[in-house]
ROLUM-825187 format. One record per residue (C-alpha): x, z, y; residue number from 1. Coordinates in Angstrom, 2 decimals, always signed. Last residue first. Example, Ala and Ser with C-alpha at 12.3 -4.5 7.8 and 13.67 -1.06 7.14 Angstrom:
ROLUM-825187
((+13.67,+7.14,-1.06),2) ((+12.30,+7.80,-4.50),1) 
***
This chain:
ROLUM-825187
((-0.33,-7.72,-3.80),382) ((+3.05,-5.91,-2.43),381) ((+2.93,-2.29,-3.19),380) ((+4.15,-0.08,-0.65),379) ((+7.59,+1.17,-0.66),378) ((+9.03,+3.51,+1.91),377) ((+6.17,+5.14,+2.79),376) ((+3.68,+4.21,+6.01),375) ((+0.69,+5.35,+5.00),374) ((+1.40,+9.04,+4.13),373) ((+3.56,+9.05,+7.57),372) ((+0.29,+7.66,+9.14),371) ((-1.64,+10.61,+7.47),370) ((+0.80,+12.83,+8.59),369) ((+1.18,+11.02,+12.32),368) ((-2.81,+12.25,+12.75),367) ((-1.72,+15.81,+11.77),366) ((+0.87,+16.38,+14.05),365) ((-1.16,+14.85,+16.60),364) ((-4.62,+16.81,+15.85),363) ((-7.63,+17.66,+14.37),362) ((-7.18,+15.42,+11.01),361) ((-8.84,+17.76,+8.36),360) ((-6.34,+20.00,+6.26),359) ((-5.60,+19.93,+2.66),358) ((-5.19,+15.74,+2.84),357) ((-6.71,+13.41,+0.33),356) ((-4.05,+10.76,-0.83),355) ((-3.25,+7.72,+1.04),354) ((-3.46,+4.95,-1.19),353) ((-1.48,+1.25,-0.10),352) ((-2.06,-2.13,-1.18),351) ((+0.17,-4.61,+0.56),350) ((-0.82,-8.47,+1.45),349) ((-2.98,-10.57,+0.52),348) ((-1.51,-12.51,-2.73),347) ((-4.61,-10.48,-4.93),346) ((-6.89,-8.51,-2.67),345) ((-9.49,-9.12,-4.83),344) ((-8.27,-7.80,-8.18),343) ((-7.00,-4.55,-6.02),342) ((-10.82,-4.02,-5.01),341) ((-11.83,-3.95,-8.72),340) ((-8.94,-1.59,-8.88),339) ((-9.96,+0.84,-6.96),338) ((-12.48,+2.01,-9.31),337) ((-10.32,+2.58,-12.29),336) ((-7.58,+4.30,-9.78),335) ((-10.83,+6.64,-9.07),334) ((-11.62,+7.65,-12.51),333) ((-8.02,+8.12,-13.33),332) ((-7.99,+10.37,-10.30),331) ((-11.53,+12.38,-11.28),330) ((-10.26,+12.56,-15.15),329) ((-7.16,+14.47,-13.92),328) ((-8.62,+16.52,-11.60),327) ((-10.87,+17.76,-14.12),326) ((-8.23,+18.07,-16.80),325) ((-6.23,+20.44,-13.86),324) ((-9.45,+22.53,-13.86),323) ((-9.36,+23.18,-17.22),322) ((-5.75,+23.82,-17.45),321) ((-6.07,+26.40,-14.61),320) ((-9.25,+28.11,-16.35),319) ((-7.16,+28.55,-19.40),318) ((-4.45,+30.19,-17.96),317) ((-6.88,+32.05,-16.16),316) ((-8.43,+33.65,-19.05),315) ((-5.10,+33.60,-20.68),314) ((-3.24,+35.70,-18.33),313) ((-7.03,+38.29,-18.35),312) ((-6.24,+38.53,-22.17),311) ((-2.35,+39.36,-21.94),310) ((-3.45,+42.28,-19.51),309) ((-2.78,+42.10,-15.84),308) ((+0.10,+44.80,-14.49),307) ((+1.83,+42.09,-12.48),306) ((+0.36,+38.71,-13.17),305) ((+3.21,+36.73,-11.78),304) ((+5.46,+37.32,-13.98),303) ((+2.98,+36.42,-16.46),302) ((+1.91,+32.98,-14.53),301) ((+5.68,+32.52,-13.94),300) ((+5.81,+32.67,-17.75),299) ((+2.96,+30.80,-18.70),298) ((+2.64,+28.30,-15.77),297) ((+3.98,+24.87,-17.69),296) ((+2.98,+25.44,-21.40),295) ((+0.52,+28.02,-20.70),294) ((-1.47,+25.15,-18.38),293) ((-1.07,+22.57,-20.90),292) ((-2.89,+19.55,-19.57),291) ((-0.80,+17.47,-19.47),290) ((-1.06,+14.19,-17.47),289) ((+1.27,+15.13,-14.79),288) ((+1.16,+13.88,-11.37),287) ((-2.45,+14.01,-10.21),286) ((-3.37,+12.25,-7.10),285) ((-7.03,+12.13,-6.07),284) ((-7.76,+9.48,-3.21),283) ((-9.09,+10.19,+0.09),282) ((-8.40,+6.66,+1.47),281) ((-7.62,+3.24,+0.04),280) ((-5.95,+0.74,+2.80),279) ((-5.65,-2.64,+1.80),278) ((-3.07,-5.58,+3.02),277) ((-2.56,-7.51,+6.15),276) ((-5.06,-10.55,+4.77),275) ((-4.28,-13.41,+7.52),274) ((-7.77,-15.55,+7.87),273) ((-8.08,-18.36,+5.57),272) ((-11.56,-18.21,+6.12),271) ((-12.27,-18.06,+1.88),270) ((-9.55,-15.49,+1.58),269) ((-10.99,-13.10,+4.93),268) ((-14.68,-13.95,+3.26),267) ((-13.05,-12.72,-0.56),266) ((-11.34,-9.60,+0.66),265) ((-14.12,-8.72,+2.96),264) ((-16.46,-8.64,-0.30),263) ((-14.32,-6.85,-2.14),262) ((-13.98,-4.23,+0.75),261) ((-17.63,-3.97,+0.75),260) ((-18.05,-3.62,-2.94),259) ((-15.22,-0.62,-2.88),258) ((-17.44,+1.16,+0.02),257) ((-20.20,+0.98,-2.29),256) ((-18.61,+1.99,-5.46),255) ((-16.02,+5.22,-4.13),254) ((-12.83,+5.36,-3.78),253) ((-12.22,+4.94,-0.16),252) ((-12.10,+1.64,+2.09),251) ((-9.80,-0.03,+4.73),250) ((-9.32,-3.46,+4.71),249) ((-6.47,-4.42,+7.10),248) ((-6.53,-7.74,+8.62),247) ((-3.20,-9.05,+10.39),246) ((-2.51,-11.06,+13.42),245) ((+1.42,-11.76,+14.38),244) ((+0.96,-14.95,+11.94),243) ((-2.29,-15.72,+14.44),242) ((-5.52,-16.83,+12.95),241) ((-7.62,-14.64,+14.58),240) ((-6.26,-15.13,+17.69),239) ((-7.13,-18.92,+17.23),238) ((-11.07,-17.55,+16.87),237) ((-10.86,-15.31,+19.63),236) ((-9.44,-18.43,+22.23),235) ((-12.10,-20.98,+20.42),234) ((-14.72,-18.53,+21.42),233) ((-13.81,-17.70,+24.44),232) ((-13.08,-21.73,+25.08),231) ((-17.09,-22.12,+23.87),230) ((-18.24,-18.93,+26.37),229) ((-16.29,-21.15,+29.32),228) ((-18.14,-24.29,+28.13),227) ((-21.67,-22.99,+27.57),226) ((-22.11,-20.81,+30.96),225) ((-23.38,-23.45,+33.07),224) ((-26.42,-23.25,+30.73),223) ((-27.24,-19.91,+31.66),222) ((-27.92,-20.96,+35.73),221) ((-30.31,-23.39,+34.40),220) ((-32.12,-21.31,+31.95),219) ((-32.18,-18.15,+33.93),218) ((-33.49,-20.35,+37.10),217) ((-36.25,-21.66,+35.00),216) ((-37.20,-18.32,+33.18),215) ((-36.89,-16.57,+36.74),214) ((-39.17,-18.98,+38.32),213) ((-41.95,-18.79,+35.67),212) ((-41.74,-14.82,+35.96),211) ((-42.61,-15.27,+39.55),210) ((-45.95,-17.27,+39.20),209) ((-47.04,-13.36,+37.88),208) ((-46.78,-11.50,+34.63),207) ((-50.31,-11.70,+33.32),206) ((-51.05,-14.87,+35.04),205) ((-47.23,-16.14,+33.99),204) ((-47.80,-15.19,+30.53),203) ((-51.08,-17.30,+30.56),202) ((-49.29,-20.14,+31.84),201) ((-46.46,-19.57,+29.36),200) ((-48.73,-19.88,+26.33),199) ((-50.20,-22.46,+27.46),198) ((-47.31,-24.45,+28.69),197) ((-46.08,-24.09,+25.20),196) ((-48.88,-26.93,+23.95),195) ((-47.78,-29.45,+26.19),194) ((-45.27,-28.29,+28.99),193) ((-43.28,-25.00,+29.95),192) ((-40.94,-25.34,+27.39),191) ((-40.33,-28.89,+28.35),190) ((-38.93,-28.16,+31.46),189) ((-38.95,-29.88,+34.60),188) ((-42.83,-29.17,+35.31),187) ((-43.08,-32.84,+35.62),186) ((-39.67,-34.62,+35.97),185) ((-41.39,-37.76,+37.33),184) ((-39.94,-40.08,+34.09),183) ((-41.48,-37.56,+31.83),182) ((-41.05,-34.20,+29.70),181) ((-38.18,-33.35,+31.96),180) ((-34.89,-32.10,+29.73),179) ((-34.35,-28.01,+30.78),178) ((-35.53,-27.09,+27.09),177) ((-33.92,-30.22,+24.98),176) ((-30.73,-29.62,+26.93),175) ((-30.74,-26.26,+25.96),174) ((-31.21,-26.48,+22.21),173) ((-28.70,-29.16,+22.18),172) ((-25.69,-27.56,+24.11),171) ((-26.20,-24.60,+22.09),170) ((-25.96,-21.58,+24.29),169) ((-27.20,-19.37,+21.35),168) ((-24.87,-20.24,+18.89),167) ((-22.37,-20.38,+21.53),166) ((-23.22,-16.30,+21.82),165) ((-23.04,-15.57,+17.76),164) ((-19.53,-17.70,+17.81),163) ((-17.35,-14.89,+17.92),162) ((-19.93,-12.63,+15.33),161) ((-19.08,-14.52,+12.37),160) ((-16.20,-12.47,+10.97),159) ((-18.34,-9.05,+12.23),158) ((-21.38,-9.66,+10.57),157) ((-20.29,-11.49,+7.46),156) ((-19.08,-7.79,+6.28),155) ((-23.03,-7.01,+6.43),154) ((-24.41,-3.47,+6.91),153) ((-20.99,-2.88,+9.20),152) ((-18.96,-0.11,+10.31),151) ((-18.09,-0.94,+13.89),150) ((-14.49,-2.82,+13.73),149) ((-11.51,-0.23,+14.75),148) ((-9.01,-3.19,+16.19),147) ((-5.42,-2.01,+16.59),146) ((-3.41,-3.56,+19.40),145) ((+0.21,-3.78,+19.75),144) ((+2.66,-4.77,+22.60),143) ((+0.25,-3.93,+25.16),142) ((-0.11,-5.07,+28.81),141) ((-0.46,-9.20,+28.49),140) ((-4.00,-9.09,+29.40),139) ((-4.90,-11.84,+26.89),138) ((-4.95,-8.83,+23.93),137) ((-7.40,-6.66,+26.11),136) ((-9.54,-9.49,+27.30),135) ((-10.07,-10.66,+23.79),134) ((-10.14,-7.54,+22.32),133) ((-13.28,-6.78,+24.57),132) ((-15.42,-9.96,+23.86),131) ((-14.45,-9.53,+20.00),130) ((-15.50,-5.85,+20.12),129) ((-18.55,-6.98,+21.94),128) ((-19.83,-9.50,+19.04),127) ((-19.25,-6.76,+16.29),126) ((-20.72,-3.99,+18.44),125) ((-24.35,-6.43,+18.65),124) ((-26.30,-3.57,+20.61),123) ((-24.75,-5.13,+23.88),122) ((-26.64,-8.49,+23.02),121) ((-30.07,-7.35,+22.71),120) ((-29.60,-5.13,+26.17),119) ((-28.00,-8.52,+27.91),118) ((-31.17,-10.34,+26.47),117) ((-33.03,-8.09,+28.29),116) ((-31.03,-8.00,+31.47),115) ((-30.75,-11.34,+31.95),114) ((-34.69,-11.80,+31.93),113) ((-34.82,-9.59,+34.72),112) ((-32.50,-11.86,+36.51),111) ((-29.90,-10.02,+38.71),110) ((-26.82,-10.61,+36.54),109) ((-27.66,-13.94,+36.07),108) ((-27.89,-15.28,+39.99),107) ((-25.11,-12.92,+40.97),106) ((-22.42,-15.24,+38.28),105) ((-24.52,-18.02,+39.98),104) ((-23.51,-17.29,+43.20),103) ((-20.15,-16.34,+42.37),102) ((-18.97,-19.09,+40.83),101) ((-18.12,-21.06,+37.36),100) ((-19.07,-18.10,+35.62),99) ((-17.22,-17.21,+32.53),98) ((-15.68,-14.25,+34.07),97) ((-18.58,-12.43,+35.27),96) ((-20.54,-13.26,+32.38),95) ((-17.86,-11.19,+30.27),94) ((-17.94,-8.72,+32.57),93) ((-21.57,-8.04,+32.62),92) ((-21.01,-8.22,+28.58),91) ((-18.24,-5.70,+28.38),90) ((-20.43,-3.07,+30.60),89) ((-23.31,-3.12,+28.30),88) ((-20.97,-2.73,+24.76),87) ((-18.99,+0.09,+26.33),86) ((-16.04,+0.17,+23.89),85) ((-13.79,+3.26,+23.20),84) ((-10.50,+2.89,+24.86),83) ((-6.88,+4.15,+23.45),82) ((-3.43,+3.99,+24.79),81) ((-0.28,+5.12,+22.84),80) ((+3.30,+4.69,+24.32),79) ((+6.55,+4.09,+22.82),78) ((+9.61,+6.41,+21.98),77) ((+8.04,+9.29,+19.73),76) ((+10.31,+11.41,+17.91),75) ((+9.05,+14.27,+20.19),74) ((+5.69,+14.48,+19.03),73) ((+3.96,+17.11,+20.76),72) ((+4.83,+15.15,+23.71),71) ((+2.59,+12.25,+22.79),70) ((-0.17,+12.30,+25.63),69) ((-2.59,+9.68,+25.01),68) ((-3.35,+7.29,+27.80),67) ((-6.47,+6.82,+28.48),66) ((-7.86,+2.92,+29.15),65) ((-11.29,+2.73,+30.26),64) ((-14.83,+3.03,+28.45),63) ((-13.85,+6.51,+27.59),62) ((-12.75,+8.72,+24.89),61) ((-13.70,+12.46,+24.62),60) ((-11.91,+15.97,+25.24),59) ((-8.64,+13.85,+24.50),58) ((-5.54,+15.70,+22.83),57) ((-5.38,+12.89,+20.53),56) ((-6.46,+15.23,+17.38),55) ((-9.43,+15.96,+19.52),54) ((-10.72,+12.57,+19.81),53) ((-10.42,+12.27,+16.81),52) ((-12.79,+15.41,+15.94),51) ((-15.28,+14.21,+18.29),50) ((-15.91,+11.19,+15.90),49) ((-15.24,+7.81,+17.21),48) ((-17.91,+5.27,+18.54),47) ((-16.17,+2.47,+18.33),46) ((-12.54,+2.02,+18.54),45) ((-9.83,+0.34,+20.70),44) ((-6.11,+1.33,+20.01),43) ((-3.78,+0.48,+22.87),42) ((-0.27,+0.00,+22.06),41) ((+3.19,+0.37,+23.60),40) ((+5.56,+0.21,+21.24),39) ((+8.73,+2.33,+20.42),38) ((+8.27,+3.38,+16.65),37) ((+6.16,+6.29,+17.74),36) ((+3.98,+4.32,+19.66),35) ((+3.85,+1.71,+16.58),34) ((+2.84,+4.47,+14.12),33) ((+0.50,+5.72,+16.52),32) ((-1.57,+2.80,+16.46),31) ((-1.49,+2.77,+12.89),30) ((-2.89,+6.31,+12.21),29) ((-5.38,+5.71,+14.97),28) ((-6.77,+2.70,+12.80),27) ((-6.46,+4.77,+9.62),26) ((-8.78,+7.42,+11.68),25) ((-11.04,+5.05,+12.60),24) ((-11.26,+3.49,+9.20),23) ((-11.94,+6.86,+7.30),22) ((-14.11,+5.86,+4.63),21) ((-17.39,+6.81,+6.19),20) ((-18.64,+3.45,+7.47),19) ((-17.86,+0.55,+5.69),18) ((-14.43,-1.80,+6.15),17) ((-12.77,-3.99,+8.82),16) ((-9.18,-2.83,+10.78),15) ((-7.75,-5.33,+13.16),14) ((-4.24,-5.65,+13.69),13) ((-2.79,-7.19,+16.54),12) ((+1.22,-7.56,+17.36),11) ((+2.49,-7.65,+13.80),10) ((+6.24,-8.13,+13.30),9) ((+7.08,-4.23,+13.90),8) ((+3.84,-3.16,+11.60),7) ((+5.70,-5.34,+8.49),6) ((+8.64,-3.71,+9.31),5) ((+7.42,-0.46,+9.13),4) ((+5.10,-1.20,+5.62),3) ((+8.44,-2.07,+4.15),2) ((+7.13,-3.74,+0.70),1) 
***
């Protein structure tokens, strides 16, 4: 399978795995891929590690756009853009937009009560990396976007997070809160009457007759708010089903991080969302299965050796064969592994190792190895 053309007829991809298995880095792998290829493309990420920000010439990412200076890469004909989300300031703007005016758009984002459930909200990464992408990808600027989820306790967490907020606006649960409890609209809310009005008459003693006011208006004024969150929604959720969308497990070879990827696998099969193909990190290659170190280094090993006695050549003769069995056993081990998440993936896609590099990723050159280790000629097709 041509990995490049598949990355040329893809115009979002959106990377989901554990923590610790190099996602971000695969995700900055691919975005470059498409700059150097000719694209313009923004990759967003969460919370990346110093050391990638290094590697893309950046002292540290931002919540705005930076373009990423590809000079050192002369082969390069598109541009790279990357952002790093800022969960508090996506949500403001999100309310911003879905308001039907300004005066109640003002109206939220100056309630107390706002800002506490604005606090709870912005901690949910998976919900404000579908708010962001949305805006990004309906901006019209890039030709490719790459998605770096948040690494994730739960891999439901991040599929279900687009409707987490309509959840919560439910047309039902608010009606039934703002709805009079009688004919003379007393109290106008039946939160605030029978056996709840206790509890909020003593909370508004403690707190003062204000904190009634602003639970009232918050209600109301939120309300508004249900259809344009319910076309977001709707908007991520056809975006997610795209043909030009793709899903790329990433993963490495180890259990936990393979159970993970099995698991997204199997949710992204059951959704019928678009499986791109799997990603396996840091894995072991070994190309020869003997172990017969004085078989294939003996007489360079000699030459080698200078004025070494026969002995101290079969010392480390020996030592070399040993530790090539070692490697050996550690990459069948592995490909054993892997191939639970392999069963999976089965009719999703490509399935693609990139072996363990020498040198850590800390910088361009670097970076566009891994994505040239990625990106080979002929990937398996699943």
């Amino acid at each position: 399978m041509d990995l490049n053309a598949w990355l040329d007829s893809t115009n979002l991809v959106v990377c989901v795995g554990s923590g610790g298995v190099g996602k971000t880095t695969t995700s900055a792998a691919i975005g470059l891929r498409g700059a150097v290829r000719g694209r313009k493309v923004m990759v967003l990420t969460i919370d990346p590690a110093k050391r990638l920000a290094n590697s893309l010439g950046l002292k540290r990412f931002s919540g705005e756009g930076q373009q990423i200076d590809l000079s050192a890469l002369p082969e390069a004909k598109g541009e790279l853009w990357a952002m790093m989300l800022d969960s508090k300031s996506t949500f403001d703007n999100v309310i911003a937009r879905v308001s039907p005016n300004e005066e109640v758009r003002d109206r939220i984002l100056n309630n107390r009560l706002y800002r506490v459930m604005a606090d709870t909200f912005a901690g949910s990464q998976e919900y404000m990396a579908t708010e962001k992408l949305y805006d990004i990808v309906h901006s019209g600027e890039f030709d490719l976007v790459v998605l770096d989820t948040p690494p994730v306790k739960n891999a439901l967490d991040f599929l279900e997070s687009p409707g987490r907020i309509v959840d919560f606006l439910d047309e039902r649960v608010f009606g039934w809160l703002l709805e009079p409890e009688d004919s003379r609209g007393l109290f106008g809310m039946r939160i605030i009457s029978g056996a709840g009005g206790v509890v909020f008459k003593l909370l508004g003693l403690v707190m003062g007759a204000e904190f009634l006011n602003d639970f009232k208006e918050f209600l109301s004024d939120f309300k508004e708010l249900y259809d344009g969150f319910r076309q977001r929604h709707d908007a991520v959720m056809a975006l997610f089903n795209r043909e030009d969308t793709q899903f790329v497990t990433v993963c490495a070879p180890t259990e936990s991080s393979v159970d993970v990827a099995s698991f997204f696998q199997d949710e992204l099969g059951a959704r019928e969302l678009p499986r791109g193909g799997v990603v396996v990190n840091q894995i072991h290659r070994c190309e020869d299965a003997s172990h017969d170190a004085e078989g294939a280094l003996g007489a360079p090993a000699r030459e080698m050796a200078g004025d070494l006695d026969e002995k101290t050549v079969k010392r480390l003769l020996a030592r070399l064969g040993m530790a090539h069995r070692r490697l050996r056993e550690l990459s069948e081990a592995e490909h054993a592994m892997v191939e639970r998440v392999r069963r999976h993936a089965r009719g999703g896609g490509f399935y693609q190792e990139v072996p363990r590099l020498d040198d850590e990723v800390n910088d361009l050159k670097s970076l566009n190895l891994v994505g040239e280790n990625l990106f080979v000629e002929n990937a398996e097709e699943l």
